[in-house]
Backbone as numpy.savetxt, mean C-alpha at the origin, in Angstrom:
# Nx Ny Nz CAx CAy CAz Cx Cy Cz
9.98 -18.93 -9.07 9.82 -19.04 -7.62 10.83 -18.13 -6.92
10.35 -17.55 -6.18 11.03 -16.55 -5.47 11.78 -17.22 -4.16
12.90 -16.19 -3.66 13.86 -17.43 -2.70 14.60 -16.00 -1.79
15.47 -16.63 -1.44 16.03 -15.03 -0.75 17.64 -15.82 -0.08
18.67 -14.62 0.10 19.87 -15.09 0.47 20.22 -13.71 1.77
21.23 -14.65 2.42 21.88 -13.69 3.20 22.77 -12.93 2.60
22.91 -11.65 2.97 24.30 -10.85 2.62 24.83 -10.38 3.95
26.26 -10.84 4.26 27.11 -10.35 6.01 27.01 -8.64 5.30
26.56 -8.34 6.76 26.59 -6.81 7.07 25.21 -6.06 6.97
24.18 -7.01 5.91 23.02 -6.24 5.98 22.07 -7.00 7.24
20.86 -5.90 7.37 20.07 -6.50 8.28 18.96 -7.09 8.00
19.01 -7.77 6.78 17.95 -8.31 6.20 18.24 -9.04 5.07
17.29 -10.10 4.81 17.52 -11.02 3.19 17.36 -10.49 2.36
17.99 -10.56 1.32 17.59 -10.43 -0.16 17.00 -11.37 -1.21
15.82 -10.69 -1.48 14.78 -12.09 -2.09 14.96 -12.06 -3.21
15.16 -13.19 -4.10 15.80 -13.44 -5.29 14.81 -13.88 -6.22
14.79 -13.27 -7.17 13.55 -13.49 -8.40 14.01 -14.05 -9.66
13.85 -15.28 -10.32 14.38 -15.44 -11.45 13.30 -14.79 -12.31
13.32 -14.14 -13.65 12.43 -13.77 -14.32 12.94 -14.47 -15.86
11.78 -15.14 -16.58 12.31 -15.83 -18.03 12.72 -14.98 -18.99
12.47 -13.64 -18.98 12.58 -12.72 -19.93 13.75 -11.37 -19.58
14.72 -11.85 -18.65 15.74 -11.09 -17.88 16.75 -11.30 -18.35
17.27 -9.77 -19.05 18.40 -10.33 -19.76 19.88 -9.80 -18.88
19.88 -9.09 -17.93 20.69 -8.66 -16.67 20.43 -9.10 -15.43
21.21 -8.73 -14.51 20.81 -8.64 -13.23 20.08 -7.40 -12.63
19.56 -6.83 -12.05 19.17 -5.85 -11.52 18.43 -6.02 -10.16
19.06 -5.12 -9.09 18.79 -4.49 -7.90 18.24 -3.53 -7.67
16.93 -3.64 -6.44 15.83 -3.08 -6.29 15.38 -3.17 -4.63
14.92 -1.70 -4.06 14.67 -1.53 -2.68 13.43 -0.84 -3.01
12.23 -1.33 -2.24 11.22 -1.02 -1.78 11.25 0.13 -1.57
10.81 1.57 -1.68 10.77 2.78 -1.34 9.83 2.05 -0.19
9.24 1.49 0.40 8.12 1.80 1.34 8.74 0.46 2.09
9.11 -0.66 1.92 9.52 -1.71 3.18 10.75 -1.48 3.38
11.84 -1.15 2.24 13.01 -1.30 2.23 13.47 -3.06 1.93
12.31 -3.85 1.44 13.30 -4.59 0.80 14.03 -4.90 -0.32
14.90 -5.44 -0.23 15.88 -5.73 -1.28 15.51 -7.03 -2.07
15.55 -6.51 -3.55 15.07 -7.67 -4.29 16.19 -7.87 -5.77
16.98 -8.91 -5.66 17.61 -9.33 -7.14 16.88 -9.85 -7.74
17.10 -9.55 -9.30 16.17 -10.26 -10.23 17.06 -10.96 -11.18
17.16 -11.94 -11.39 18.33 -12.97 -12.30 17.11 -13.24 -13.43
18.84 -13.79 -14.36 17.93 -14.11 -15.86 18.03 -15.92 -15.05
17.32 -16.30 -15.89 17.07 -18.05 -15.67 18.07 -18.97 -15.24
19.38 -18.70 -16.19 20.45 -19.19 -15.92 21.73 -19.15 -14.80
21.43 -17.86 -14.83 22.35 -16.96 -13.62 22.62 -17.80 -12.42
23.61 -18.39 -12.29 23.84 -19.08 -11.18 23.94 -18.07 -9.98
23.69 -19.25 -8.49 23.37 -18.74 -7.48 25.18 -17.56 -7.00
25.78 -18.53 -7.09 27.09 -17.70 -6.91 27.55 -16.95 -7.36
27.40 -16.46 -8.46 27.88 -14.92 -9.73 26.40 -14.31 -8.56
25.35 -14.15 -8.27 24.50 -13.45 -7.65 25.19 -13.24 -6.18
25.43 -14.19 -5.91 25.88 -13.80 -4.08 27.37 -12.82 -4.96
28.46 -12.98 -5.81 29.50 -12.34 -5.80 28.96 -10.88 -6.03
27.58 -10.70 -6.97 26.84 -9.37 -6.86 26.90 -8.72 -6.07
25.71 -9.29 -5.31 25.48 -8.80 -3.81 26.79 -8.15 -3.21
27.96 -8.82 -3.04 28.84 -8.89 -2.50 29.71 -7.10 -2.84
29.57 -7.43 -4.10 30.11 -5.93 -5.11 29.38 -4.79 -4.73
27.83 -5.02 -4.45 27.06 -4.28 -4.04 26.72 -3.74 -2.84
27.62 -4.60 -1.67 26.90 -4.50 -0.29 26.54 -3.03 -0.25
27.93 -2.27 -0.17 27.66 -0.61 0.41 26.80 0.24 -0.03
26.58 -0.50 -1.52 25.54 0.79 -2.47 24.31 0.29 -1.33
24.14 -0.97 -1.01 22.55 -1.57 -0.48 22.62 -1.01 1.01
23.81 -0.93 1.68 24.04 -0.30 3.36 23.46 1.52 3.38
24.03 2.04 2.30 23.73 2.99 1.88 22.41 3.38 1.81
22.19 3.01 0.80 20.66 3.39 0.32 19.44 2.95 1.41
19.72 2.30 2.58 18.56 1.31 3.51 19.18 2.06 4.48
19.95 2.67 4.83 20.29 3.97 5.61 19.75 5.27 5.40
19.40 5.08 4.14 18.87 6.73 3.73 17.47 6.68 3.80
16.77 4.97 3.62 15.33 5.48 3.70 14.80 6.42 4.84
13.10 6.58 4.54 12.96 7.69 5.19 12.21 6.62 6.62
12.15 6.77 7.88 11.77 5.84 9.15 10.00 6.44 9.24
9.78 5.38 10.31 8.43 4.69 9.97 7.81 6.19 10.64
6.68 6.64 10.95 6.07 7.28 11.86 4.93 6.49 12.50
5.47 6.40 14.15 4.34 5.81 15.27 3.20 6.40 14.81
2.23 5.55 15.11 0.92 6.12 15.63 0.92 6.34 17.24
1.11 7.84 17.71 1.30 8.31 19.35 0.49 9.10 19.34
0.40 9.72 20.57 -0.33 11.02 21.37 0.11 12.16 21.03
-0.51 13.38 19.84 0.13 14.43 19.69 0.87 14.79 17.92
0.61 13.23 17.46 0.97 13.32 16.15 0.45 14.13 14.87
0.55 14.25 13.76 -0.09 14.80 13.15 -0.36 13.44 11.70
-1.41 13.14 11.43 -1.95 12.29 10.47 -2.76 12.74 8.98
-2.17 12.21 7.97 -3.40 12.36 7.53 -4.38 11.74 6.70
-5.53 12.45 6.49 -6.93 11.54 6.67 -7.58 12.37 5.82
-8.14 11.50 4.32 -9.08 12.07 3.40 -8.92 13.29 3.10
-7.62 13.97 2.75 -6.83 14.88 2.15 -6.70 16.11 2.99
-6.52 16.12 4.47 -6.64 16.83 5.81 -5.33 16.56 6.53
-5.19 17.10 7.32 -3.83 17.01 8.14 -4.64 17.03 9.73
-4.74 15.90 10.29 -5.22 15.55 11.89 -4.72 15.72 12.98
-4.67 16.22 14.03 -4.23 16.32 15.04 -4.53 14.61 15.64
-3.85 13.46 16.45 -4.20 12.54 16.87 -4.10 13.11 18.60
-5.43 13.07 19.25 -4.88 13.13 20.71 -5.36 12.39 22.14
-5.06 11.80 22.54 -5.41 10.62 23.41 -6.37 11.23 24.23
-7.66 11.08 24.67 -8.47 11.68 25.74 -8.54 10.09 26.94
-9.37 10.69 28.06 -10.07 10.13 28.97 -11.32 8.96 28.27
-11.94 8.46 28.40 -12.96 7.47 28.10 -12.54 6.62 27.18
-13.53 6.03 26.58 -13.46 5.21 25.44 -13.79 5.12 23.84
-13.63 4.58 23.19 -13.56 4.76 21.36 -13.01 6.10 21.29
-13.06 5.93 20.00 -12.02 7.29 18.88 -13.40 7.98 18.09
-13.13 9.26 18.21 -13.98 10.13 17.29 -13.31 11.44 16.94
-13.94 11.63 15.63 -13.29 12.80 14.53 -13.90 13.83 15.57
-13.33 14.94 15.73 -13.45 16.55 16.58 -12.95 17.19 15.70
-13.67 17.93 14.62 -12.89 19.07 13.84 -11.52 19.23 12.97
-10.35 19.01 14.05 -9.38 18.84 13.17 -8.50 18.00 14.30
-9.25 17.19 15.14 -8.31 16.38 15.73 -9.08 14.81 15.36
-8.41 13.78 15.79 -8.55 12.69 16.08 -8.23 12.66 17.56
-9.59 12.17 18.04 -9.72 11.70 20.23 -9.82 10.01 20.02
-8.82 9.95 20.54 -8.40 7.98 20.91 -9.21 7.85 22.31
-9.68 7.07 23.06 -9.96 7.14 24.16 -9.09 5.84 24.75
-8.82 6.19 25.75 -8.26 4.62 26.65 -6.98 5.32 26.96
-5.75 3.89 27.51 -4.43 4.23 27.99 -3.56 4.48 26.83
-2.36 5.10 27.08 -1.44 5.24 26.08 -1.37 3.59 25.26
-0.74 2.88 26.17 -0.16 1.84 25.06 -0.93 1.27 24.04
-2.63 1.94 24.45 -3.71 1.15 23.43 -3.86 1.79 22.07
-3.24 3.19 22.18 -3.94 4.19 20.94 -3.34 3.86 19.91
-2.16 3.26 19.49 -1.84 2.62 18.09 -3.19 1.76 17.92
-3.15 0.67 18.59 -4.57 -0.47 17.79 -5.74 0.34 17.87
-6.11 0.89 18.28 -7.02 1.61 18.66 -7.48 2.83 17.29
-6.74 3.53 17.23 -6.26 4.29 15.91 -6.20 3.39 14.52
-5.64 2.61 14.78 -5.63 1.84 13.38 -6.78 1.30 12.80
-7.56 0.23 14.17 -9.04 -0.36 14.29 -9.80 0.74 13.87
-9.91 2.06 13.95 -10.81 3.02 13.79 -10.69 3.37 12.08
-9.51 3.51 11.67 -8.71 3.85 10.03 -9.49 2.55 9.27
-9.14 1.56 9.73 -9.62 0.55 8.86 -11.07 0.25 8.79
-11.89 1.08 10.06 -13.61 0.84 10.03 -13.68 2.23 8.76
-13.71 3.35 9.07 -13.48 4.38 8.15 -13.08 3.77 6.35
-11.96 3.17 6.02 -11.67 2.63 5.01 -12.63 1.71 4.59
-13.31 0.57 5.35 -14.40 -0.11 4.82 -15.96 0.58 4.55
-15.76 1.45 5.04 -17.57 2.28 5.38 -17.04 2.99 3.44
-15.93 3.60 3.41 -16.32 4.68 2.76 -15.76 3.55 0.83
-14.99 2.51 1.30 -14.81 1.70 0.12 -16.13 1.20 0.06
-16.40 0.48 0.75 -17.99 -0.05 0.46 -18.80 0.84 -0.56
-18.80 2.24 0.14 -19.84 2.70 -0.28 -19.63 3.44 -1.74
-18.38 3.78 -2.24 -18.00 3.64 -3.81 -17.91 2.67 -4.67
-17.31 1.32 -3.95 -17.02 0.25 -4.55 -19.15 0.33 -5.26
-19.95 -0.15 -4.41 -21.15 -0.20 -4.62 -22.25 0.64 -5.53
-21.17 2.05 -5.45 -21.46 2.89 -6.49 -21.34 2.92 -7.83
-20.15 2.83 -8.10 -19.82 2.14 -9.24 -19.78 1.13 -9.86
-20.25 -0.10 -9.06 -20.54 -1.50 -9.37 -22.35 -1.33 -9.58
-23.18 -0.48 -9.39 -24.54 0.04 -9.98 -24.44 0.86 -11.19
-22.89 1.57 -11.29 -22.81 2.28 -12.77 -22.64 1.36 -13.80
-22.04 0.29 -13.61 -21.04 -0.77 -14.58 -22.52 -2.08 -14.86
-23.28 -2.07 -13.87 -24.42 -3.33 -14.23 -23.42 -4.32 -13.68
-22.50 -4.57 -12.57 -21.81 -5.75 -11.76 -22.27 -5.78 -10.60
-22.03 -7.10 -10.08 -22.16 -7.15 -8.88 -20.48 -7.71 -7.85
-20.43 -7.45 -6.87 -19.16 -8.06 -6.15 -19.50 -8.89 -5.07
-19.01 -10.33 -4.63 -19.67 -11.04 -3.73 -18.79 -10.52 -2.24
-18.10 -10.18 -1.77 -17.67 -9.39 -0.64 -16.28 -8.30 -0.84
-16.22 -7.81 0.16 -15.21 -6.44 0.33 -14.10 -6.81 1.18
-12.82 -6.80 1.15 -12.05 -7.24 2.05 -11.12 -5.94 2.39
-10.46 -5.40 3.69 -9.87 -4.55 4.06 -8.09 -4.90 4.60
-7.17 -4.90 3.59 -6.28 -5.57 4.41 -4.74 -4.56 4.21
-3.48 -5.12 4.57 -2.54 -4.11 4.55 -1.65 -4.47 3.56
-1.45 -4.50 2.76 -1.15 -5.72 1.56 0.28 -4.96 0.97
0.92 -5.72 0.58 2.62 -5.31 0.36 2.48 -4.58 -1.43
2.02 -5.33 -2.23 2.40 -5.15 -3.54 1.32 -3.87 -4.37
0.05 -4.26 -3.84 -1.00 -3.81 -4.62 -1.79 -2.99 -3.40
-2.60 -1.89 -4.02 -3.31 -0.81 -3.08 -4.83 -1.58 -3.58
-4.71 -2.59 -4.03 -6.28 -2.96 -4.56 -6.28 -4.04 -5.24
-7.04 -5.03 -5.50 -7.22 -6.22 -5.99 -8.39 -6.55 -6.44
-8.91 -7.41 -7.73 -9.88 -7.93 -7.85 -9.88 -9.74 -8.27
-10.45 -10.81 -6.98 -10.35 -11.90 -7.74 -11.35 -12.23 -8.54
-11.08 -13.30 -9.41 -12.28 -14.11 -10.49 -13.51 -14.41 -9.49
-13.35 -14.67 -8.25 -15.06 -14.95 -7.38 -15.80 -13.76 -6.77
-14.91 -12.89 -7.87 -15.65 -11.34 -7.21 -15.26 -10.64 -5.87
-14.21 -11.38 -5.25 -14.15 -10.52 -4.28 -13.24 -9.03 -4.54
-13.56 -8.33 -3.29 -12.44 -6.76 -3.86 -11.92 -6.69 -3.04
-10.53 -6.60 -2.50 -9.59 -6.29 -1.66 -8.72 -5.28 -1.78
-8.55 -4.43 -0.62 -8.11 -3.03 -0.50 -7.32 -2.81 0.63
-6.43 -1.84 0.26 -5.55 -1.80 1.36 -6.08 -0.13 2.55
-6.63 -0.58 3.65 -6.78 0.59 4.48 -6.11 1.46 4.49
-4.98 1.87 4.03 -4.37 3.34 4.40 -4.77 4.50 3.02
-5.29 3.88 1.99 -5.79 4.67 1.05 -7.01 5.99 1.60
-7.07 5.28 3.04 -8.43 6.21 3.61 -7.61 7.08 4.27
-6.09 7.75 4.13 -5.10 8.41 4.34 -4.90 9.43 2.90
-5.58 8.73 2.03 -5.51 9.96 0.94 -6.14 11.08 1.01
-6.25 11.85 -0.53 -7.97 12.51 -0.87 -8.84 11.52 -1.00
-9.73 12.19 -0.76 -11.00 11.22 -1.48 -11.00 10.64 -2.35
-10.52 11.84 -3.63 -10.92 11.27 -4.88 -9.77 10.19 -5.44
-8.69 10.21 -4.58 -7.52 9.34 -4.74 -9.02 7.59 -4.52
-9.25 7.49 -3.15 -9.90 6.46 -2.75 -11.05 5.84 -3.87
-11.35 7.26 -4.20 -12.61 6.62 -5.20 -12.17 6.09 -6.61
-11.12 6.87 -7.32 -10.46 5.85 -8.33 -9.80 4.82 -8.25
-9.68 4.35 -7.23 -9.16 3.20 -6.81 -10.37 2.34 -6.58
-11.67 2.35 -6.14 -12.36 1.78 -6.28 -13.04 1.45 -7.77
-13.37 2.50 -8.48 -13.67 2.82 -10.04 -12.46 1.55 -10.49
-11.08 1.31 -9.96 -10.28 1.01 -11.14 -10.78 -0.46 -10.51
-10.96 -1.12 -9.03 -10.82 -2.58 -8.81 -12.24 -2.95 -9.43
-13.47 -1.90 -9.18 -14.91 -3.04 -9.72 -14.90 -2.57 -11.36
-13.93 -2.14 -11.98 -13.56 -2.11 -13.84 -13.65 -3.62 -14.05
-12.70 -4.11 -13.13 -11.90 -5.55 -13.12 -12.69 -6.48 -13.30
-14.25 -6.31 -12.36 -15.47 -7.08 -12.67 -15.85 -7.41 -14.22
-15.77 -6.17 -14.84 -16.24 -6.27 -15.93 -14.91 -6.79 -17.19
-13.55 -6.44 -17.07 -12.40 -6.86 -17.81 -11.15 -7.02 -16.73
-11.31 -8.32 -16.72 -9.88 -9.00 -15.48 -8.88 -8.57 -16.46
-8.17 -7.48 -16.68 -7.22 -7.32 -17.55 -7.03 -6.13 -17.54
-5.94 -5.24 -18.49 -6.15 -3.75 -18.64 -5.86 -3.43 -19.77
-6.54 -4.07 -20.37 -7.12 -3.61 -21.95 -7.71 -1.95 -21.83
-7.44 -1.83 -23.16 -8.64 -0.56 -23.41 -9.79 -0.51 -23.27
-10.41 -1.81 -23.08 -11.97 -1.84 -22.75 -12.05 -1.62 -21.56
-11.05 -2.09 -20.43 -10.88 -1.93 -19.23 -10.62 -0.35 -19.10
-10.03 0.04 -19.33 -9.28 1.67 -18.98 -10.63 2.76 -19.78
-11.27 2.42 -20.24 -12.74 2.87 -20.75 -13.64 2.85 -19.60
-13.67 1.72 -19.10 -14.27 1.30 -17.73 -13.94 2.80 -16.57
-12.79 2.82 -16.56 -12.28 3.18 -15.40 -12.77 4.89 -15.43
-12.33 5.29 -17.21 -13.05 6.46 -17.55 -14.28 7.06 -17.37
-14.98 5.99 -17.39 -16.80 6.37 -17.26 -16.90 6.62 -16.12
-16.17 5.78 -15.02 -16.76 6.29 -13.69 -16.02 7.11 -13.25
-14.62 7.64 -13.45 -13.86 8.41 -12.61 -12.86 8.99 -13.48
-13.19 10.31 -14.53 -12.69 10.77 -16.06 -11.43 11.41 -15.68
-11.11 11.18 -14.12 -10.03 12.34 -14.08 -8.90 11.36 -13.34
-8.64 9.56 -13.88 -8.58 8.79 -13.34 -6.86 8.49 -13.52
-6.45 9.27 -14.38 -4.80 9.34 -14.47 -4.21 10.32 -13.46
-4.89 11.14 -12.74 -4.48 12.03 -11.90 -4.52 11.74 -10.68
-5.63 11.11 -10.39 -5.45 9.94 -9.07 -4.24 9.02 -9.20
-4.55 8.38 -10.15 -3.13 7.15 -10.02 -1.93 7.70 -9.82
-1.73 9.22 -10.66 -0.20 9.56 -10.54 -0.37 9.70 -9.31
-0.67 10.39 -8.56 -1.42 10.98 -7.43 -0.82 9.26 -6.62
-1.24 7.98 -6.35 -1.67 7.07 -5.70 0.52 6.67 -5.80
0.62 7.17 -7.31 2.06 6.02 -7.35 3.14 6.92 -6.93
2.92 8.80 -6.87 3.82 9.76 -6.05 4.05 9.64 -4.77
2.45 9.71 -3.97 2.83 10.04 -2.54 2.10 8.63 -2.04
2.00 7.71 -2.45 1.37 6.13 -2.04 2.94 5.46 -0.69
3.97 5.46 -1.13 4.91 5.15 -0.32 4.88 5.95 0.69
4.66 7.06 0.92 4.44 8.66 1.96 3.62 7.62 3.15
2.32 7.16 2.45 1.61 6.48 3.37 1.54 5.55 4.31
2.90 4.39 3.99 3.10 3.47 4.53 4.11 3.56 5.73
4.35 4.98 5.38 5.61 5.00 6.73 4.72 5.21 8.55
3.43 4.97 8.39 2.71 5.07 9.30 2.21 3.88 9.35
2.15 3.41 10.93 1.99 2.33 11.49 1.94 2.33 13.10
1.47 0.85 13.37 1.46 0.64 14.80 2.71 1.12 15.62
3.87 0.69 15.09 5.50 0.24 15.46 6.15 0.85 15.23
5.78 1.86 14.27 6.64 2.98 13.66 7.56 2.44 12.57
7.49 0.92 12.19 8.10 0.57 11.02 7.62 0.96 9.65
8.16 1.07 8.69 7.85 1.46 7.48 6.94 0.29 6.85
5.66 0.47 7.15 4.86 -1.02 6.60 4.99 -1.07 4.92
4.11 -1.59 4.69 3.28 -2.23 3.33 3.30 -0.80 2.51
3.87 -1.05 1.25 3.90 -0.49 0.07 2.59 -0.22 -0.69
2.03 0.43 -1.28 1.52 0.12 -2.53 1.97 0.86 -3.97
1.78 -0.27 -5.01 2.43 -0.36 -6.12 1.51 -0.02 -7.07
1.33 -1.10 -7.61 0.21 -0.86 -8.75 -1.27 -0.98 -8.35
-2.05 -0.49 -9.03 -3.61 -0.82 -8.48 -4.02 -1.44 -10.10
């Protein structure tokens, strides 16, 4: 069970992980939230961890100083979208539409973050749908719905009732980044696991499927530094 402690001087908790098979301590920052995570062996009392922390503050002040800061979604930015670099630029009227090499928000300034985002995440469901579905006709599966969300750990998910859940900013990649990521969640249909029967799976539909992933686990943190708020959102990790 995961837990979290204060440390004086930082601006945030540190969430504390016991793991059964931990034979150290070890400290860990989110390239993409910036949080801070200790991982204790079983026994490790709470106080030898806070005296950690304690030993550690500056390396942790340090390093959460150096991350890299969020980028707004504003008027004038540059984004990018399905392996393109976008101009974002606020017009007169209403809804958002692709123009060549811009993105047109329509409405007032303070709306074009939700506005922009609402549009990323219709885009992300149209074009997951329509691979997820592709490859779930290559494999002989079916999936009972599609979910679009911003998810901290994973760029993709598959549960046991079939659903597939995905994180919208993947529609910030290449394409073919998006489509092995779909290839790898409806595999899952067929082996909840990542066996070799599974990673066979992933081969048939998308043969060039280690180059995406490196591809997804290099510049995947790149992605999250874009947001409504300009905070450094949601990570993705493993798919």
């Amino acid at each position: 069970m995961a837990t979290s402690v204060a440390v004086e001087g930082l601006d945030r908790a540190v969430r504390v992980i016991r793991r059964r098979g931990a034979k150290r301590v070890t400290l860990s920052i989110s390239r993409a939230t910036g949080e801070v995570t200790i991982t204790l062996p079983p026994r490790f009392s709470m106080a030898r961890a806070g005296a950690f922390l304690e030993d550690h503050r500056g390396w942790l002040a340090d390093r959460l100083a150096a991350r890299p800061r969020g980028i707004p979604f504003e008027d004038g930015m540059t984004l990018p979208y399905r392996g393109r670099t976008l101009r974002v630029v606020r017009r007169d009227g209403r809804g958002v539409r692709l123009d060549g090499e811009r993105i047109e928000v329509g409405g007032p300034a303070d709306a074009l973050p939700g506005a922009l985002e609402g549009w990323l995440r219709d885009r992300a469901r149209q074009r997951l749908r329509a691979r997820s579905e592709a490859h779930a006709e290559a494999l002989g599966v079916t999936f009972a719905r599609l979910a679009i969300r911003d998810t901290r750990s994973r760029w993709g998910s598959c549960s046991t009732s079939g659903t597939l859940s995905y994180s919208w900013r993947v529609v910030l990649a290449p394409d073919a980044v998006l489509d092995y990521l779909a290839a790898h969640e409806v595999s899952h249909l067929r082996e909840m696991n990542h066996s070799p029967r599974f990673w066979a799976h992933v081969a048939a539909l998308c043969p060039d499927h280690a180059r995406w992933q490196g591809w997804l686990r290099e510049n995947g943190p790149e992605l999250h530094r874009y947001g409504r708020g300009g905070d450094v959102a949601e990570p993705g990790a493993k798919a």
